[in-house]
C-alpha positions as CSV (number, residue, x, y, z in Angstrom):
1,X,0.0,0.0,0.0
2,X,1.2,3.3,-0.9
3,X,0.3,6.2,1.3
4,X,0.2,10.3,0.7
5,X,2.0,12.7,2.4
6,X,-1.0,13.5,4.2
7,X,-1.6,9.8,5.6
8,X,1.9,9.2,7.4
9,X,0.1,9.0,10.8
10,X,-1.8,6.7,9.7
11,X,1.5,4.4,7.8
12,X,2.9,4.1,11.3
13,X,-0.2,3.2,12.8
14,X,-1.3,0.3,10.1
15,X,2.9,-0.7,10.3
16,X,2.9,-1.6,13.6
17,X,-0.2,-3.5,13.2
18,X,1.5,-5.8,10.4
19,X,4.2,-5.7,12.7
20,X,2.8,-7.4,15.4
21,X,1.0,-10.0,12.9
22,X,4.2,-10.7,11.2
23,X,5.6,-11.6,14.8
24,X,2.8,-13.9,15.9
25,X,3.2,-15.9,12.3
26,X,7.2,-16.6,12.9
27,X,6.0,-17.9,16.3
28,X,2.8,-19.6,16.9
29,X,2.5,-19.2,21.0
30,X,2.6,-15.6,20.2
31,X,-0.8,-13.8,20.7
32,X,-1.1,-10.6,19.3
33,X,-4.4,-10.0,17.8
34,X,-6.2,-8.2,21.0
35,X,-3.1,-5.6,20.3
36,X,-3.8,-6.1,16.7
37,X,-7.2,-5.6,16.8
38,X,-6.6,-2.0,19.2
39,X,-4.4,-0.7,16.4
40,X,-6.7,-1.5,13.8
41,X,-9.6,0.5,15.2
42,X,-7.5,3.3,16.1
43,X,-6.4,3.4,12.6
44,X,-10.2,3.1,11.5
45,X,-10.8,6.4,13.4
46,X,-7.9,8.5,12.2
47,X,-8.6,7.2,8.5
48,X,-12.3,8.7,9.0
49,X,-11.1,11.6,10.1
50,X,-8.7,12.4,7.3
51,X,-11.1,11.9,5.0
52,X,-13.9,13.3,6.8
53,X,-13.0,16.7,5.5
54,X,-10.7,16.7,2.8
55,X,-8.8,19.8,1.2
56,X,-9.3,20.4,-3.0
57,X,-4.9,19.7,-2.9
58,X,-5.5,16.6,-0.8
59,X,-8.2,15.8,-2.8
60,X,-5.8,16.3,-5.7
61,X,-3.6,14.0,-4.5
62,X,-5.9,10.7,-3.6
63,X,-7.3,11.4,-7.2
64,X,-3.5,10.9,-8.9
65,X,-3.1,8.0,-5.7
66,X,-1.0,5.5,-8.3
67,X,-3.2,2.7,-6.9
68,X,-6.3,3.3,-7.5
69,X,-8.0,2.1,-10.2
70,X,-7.3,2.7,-13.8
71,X,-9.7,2.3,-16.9
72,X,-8.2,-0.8,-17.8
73,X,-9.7,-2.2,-14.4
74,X,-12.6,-0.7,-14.9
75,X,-12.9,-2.3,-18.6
76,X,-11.7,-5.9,-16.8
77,X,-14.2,-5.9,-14.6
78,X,-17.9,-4.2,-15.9
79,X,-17.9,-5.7,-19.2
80,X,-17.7,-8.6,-21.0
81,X,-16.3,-9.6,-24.5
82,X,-13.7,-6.8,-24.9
83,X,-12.5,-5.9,-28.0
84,X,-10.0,-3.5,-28.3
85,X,-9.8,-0.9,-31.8
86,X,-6.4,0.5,-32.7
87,X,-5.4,2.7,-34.6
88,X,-6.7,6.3,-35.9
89,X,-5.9,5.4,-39.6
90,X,-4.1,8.7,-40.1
91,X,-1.1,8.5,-38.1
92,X,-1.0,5.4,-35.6
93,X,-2.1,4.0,-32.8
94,X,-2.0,6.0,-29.2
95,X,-1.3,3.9,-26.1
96,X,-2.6,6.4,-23.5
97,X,-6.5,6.0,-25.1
98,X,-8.1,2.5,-25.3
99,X,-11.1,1.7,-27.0
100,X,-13.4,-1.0,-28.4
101,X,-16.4,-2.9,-28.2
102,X,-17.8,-4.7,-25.4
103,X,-20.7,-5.7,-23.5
104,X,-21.9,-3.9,-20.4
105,X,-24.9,-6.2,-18.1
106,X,-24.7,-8.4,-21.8
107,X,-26.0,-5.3,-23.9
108,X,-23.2,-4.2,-26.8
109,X,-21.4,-0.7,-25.8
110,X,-18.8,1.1,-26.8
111,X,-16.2,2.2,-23.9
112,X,-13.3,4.5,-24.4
113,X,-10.8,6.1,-21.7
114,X,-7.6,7.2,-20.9
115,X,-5.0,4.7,-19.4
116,X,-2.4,6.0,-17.2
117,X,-0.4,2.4,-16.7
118,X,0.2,0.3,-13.4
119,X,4.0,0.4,-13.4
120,X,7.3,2.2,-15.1
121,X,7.2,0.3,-18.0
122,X,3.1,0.6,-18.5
123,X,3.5,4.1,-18.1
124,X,5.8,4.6,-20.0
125,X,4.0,2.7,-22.8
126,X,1.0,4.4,-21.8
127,X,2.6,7.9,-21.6
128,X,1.4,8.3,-18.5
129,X,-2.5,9.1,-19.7
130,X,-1.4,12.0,-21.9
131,X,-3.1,11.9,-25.3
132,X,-1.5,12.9,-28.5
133,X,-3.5,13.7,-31.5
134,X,-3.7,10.3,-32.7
135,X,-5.2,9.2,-29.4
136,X,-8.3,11.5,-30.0
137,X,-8.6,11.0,-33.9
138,X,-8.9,7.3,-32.3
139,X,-11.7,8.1,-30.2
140,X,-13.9,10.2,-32.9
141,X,-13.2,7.3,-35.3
142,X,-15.0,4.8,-32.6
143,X,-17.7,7.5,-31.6
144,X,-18.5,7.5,-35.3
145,X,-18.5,3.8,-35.1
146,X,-20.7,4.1,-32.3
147,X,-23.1,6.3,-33.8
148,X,-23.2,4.3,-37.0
149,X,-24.2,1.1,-35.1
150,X,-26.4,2.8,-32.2
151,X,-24.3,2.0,-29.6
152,X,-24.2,3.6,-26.5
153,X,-20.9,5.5,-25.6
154,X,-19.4,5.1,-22.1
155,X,-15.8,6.8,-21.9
156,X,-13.4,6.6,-18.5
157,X,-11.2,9.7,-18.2
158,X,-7.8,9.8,-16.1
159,X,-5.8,12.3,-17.9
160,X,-3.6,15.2,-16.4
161,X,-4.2,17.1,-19.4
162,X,-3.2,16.3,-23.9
163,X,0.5,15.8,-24.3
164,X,1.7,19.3,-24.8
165,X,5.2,17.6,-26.8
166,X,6.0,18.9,-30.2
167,X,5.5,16.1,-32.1
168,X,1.7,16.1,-31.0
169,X,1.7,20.3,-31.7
170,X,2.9,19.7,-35.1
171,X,0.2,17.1,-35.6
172,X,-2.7,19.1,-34.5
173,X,-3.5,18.5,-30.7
174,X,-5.5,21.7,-30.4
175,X,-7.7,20.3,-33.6
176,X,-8.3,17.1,-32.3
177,X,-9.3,17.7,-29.3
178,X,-11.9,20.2,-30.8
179,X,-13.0,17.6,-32.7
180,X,-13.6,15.2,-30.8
181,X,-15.3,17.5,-28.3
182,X,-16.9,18.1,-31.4
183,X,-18.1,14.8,-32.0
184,X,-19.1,14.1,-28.5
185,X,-22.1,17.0,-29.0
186,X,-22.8,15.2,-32.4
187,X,-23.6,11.3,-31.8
188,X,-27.1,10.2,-31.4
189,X,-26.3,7.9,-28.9
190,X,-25.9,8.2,-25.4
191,X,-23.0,9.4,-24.0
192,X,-22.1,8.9,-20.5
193,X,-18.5,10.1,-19.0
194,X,-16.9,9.1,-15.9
195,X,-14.4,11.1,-14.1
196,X,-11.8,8.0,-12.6
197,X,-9.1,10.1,-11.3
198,X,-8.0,13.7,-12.8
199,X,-9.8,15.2,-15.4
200,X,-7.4,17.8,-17.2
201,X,-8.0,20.2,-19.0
202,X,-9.6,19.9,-22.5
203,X,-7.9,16.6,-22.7
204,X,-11.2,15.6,-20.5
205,X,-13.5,17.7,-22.2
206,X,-12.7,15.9,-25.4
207,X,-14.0,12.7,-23.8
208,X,-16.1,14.1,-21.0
209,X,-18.9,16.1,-23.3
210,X,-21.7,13.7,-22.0
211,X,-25.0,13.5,-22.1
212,X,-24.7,12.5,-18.3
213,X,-21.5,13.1,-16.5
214,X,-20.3,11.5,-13.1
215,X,-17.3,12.2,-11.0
216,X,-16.3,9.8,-8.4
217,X,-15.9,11.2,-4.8
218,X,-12.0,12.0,-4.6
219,X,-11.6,12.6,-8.5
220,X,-10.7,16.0,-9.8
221,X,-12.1,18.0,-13.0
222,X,-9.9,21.4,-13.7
223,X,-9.5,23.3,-16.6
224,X,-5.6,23.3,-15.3
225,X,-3.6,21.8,-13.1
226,X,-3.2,23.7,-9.7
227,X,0.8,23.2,-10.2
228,X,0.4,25.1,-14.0
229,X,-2.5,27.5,-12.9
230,X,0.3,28.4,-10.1
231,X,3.2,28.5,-12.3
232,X,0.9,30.9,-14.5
233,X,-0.6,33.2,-11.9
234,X,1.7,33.3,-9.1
235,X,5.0,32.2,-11.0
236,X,6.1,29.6,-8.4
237,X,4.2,26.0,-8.6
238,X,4.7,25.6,-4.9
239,X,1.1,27.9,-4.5
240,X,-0.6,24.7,-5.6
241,X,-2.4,24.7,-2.6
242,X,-4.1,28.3,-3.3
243,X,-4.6,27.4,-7.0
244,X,-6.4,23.9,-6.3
245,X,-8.6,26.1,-3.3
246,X,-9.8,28.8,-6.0
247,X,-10.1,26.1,-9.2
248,X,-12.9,24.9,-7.8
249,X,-11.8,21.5,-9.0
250,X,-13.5,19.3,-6.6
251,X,-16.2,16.8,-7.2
252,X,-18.2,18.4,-4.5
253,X,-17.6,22.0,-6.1
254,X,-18.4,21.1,-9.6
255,X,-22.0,19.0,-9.1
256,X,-23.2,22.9,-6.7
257,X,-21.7,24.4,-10.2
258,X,-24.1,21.7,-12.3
259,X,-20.9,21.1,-14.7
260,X,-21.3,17.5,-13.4
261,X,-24.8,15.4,-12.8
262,X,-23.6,12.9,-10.1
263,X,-20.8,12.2,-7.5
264,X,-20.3,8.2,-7.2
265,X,-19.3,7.4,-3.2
266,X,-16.2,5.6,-2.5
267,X,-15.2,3.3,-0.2
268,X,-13.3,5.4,3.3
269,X,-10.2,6.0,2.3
270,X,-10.6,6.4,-1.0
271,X,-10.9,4.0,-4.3
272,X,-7.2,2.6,-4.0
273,X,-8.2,0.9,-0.1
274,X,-11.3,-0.2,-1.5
275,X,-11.1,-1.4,-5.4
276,X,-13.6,-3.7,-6.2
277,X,-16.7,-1.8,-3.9
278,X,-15.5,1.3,-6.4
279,X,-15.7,-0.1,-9.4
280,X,-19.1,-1.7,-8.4
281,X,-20.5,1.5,-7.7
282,X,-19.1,3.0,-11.0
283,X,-20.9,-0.3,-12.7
284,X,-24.1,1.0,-10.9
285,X,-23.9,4.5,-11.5
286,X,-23.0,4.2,-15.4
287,X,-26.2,1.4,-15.8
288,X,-28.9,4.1,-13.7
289,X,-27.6,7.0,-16.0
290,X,-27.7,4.7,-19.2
291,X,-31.7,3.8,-17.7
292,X,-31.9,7.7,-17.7
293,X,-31.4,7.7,-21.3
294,X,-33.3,5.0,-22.6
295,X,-36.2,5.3,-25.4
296,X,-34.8,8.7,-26.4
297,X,-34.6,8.9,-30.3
298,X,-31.0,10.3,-31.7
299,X,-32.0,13.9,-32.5
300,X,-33.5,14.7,-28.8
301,X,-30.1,13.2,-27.0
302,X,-28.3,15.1,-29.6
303,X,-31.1,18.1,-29.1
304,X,-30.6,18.1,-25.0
305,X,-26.8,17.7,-25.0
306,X,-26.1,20.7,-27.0
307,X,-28.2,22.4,-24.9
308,X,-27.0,20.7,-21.6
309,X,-23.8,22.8,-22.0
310,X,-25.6,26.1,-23.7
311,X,-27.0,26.2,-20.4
312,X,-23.6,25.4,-18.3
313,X,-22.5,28.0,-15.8
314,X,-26.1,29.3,-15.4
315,X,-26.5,27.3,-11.9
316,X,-23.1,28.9,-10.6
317,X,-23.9,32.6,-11.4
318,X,-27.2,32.1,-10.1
319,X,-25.3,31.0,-6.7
């Protein structure tokens, strides 16, 4: 288990706990578990408390946590019958986006997200959930798929922001994000969009222009990241604690706003201490808001998400 800065009270705690346990299985006459059990509860109590009341930075930080889980979890567990799509026939195939068709409760989908990778070598591969071009031409070409076939559209996104290199520049990163926030507004099918992790910049948007669009508890949305809205504003990237306060980046923040539709609960401690309860309740959350969207024809979806995010900001000027 890896633990944040914020949760070294709790390491020591939980360490002394395995400790003990670790004692009693060299020798057998040992009896440790009342002591055990002591530390355990304490640890129970300062966990809730942590995350009884969590900072937007803190919350940044459990939302780039490296275990929790990515979309290729997601993808292993909710559906069935998998099959992956490569490629944007333009240019080639992008690692950090993965896409194909599948079967979500036995009923074909189409699912599409950012994957950040599990280890050095997967992240590497995976460029650490950074797009390039080719990544988003990717997804139109399977929203168009999508649309063509009248398949619903469920897309994951974990992404600190498009890969700003100059390879992807040259390519047109600004243009294909545009169009495939483009294409998002244009499907007749519905879209749903799940925030996993961090959703940066308008390398979410791209994917995150949804019909319905969830956030899970201790995920983040931002049209920056506080270190570069620091960098920016303040010149030094060690005000990330102001800029994630006044970005407004919080799951919590953003549903008052109405930029999102629904927060999914995780497990105490976040999604990484509890993996398989939060992808279940991601599973339950994307099946109600596909329910939502059932029996509408393809020019009212297309009619109401348009105007979903004509209307956007409205709810947080009122406020």
């Amino acid at each position: 288990m890896n633990y944040l800065e914020f949760e070294k009270p709790l390491a020591e705690i939980e360490g002394k706990a395995e400790e003990l346990r670790a004692l009693a299985r060299k020798n057998e006459e040992m009896d440790v578990e009342k002591e055990a059990a002591a530390l355990d509860a304490k640890a129970e109590t300062l966990l809730k408390d942590i995350y009884k009341n969590l900072s937007p930075w803190r919350k940044c930080q459990v939302a780039r946590h490296p275990d929790r889980p990515h979309c290729r979890d997601y993808i292993e567990a909710l559906f069935t019958e998998y099959t992956p799509l490569a490629g944007d026939r333009n240019f080639a195939d992008d690692h950090a986006v993965m896409g194909g068709l599948a079967r979500l409760n036995d009923k074909p989908v189409m699912v599409i997200g950012h994957e950040k990778g599990h280890d050095t070598k997967t992240r590497i591969e995976r460029n650490f959930g950074m797009a390039r071009p080719e990544g988003y031409r990717k997804a139109i070409r399977l929203m168009d798929l999508a649309h063509r076939f009248g398949l619903p559209v469920i897309t994951l996104i974990d992404t600190p922001g498009a890969y700003p290199g100059k390879g992807a520049e040259e390519r047109g990163q600004s243009e294909a994000i545009a169009r495939s926030t483009q294409k998002c507004l244009e499907i007749g099918v519905p879209l749903i969009s799940i925030i996993i992790g961090e959703g940066g910049s308008g390398g979410a948007v791209a994917f995150a222009t949804g019909d319905r669009v969830a956030m899970l508890e201790h995920s983040i949305y931002s049209v920056i990241s506080p270190e570069g809205c620091a960098s920016i504003l303040w010149k030094d990237a060690e005000k990330m604690r102001e800029a994630a306060e006044a970005l407004r980046l919080t799951a919590q923040d953003l549903e008052k706003l109405g930029v999102i539709d629904r927060i999914i609960k995780e497990p105490l401690g976040g999604a990484q201490r509890g993996r398989k309860e939060a992808i279940e309740s991601v599973g339950k959350a994307i099946d109600a808001m596909l329910k939502e969207l059932s029996g509408k024809k393809p020019d009212q979806l297309i009619r109401d998400r348009r105007q979903k995010y004509l209307d956007m900001g409205s709810k947080g000027l009122a406020a």
